[in-house]
C-alpha positions in Angstrom: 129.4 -131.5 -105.0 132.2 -129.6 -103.0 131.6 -126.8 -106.0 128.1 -126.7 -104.4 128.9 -126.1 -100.8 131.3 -123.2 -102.1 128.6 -121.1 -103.9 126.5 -121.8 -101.0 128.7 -120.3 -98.6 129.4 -117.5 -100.8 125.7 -116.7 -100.6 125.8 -117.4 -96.8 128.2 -114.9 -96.1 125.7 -112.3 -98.4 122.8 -113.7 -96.0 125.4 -112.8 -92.7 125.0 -109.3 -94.1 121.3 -109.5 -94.8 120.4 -110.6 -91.5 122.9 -108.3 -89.4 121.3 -105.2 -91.7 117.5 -106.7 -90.7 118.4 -106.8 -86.9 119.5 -103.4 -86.9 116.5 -102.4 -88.4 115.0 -104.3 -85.7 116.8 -102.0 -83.0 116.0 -99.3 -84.4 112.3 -100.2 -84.3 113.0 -100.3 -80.5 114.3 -96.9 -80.1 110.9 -95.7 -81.9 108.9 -97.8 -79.8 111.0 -96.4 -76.7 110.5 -93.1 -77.8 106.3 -93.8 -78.2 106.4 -95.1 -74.8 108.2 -92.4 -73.5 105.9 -89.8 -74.8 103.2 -91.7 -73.5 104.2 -91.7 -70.0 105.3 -87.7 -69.8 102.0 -86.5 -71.6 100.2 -89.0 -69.9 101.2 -88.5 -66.1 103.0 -84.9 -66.3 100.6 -82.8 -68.5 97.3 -85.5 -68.4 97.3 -85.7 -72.1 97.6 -89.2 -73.4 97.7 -90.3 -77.1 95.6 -92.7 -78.7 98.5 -93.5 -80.8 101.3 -95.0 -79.2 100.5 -98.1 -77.8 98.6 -99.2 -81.0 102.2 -98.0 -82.4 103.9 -100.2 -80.7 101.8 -103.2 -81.0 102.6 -102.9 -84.7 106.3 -102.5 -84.6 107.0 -105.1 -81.7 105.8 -107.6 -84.5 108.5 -105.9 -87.3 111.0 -105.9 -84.5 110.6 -110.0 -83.7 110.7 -111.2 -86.9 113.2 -108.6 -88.6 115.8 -109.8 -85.7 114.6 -114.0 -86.3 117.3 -114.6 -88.9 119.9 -112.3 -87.3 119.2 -114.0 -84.0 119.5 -117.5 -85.6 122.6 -116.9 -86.8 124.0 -116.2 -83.8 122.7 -119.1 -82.4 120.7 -117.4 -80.2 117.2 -118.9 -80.4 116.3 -121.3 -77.4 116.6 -124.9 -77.9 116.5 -127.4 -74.9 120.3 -127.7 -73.9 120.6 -130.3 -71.4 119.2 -132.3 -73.9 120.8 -131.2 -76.8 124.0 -131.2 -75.5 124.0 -134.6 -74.1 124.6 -135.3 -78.2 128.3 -135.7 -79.4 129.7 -135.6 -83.1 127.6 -137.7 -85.6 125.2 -138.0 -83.7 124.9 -133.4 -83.0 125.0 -132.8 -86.4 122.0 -135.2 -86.9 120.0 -132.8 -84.2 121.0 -130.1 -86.3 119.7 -131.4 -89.4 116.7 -132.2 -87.9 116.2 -128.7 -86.1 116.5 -127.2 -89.1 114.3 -129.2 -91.3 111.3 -128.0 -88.1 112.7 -124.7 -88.6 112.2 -124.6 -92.2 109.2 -126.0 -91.8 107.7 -123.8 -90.1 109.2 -120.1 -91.3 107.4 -121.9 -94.5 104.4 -122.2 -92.8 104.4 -118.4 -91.6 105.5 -117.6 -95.3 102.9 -118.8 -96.7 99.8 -118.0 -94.4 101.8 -114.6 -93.3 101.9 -113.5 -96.9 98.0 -114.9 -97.7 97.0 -112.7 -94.2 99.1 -109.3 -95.1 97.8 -109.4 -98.5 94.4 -110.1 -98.4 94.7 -107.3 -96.0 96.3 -105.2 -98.6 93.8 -106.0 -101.1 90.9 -105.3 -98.7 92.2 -102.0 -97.3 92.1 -103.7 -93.6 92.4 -101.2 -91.3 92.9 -101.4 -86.9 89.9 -101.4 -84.8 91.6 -99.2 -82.5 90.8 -95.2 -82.4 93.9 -94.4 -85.1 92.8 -97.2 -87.6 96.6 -98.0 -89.0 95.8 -99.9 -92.1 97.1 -103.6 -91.1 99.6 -104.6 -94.3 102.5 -102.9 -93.1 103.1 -104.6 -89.9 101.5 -108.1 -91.2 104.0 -107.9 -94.2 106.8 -108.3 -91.5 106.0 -111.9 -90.7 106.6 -113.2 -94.4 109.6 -110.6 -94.8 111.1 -111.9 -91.4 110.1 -115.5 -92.1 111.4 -115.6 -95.7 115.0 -114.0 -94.0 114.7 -117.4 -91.4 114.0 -120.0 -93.8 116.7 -118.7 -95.7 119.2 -118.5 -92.7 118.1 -122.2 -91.8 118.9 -123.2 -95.2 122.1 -121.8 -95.0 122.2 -123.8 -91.9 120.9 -127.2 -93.2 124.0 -127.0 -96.0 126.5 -126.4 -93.6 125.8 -129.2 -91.4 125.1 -131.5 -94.2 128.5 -130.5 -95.4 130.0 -130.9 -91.9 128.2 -134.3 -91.5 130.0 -135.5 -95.1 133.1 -134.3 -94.5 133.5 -136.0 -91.5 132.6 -139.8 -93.1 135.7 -139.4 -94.9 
């Protein structure tokens, strides 16, 4: 069993790098949408020349940037959870939580796997295409969500393992 937990963390320490790499993607997905809104504003109020671009643009990228940074952001341990409850929990009993937050986790990164993944490619298949006056086709920004999901669940897992392992080593 200990054998287990090693390869596991092995992998964990490849999903650390993963998941650091995704957020920065994710930052950089905010200086593009900073530099969209930017534009905006000085052709928009300086030279009365808006785009029919940019906010459409960054619509599309704010849903890359959210769930690219999920599994970075989980690993830092910096997704809300309701502290003065949570922390009222000491030893056994904590990891317990923990097992249990990350069993909803996985839950539901699985659920926005699998619908995510059914939505961008149906899209794909179909050629779907915005409503708005630029008419971005719709896969690449709906491909995020199972991308960004499939990088949670696989963060939580990594999770789940370690505080199983946690919870075992400490009956002994």
């Amino acid at each position: 069993m200990r054998g287990i937990f090693k390869v596991l963390k092995k992998l964990k320490g490849k999903l650390d790098w993963l998941s650091r790499h995704f957020g920065w993607i994710a930052g950089g997905l905010t200086m593009v949408m900073m530099v969209a809104v930017m534009r905006e504003v000085v052709g928009r109020y300086f030279f009365n020349a808006p785009s029919d671009w940019s906010l459409e643009l960054c619509g599309y990228l704010l849903v890359g940037l959210a769930y690219l940074a999920a599994a970075d952001t989980e690993m830092a341990e910096g997704h809300i959870r309701i502290d003065f409850l949570y922390e009222r929990f000491k030893g056994k009993t904590k990891k317990v939580m923990d097992i249990v937050i990350a069993c909803f986790g996985l839950l539901w990164s699985g659920t926005l796997i699998w619908q995510g993944g059914r939505l961008a490619f149906h899209s794909l298949a179909t050629n779907a295409r915005s409503a708005d006056a630029m008419m971005w086709p719709l896969f690449p920004s709906q491909i995020m969500v199972p991308i960004g999901s499939s990088l949670l669940f696989l963060a939580l897992i990594g999770k789940l393992v370690n505080h199983i392992g946690e919870l075992m080593e400490g009956d002994k």
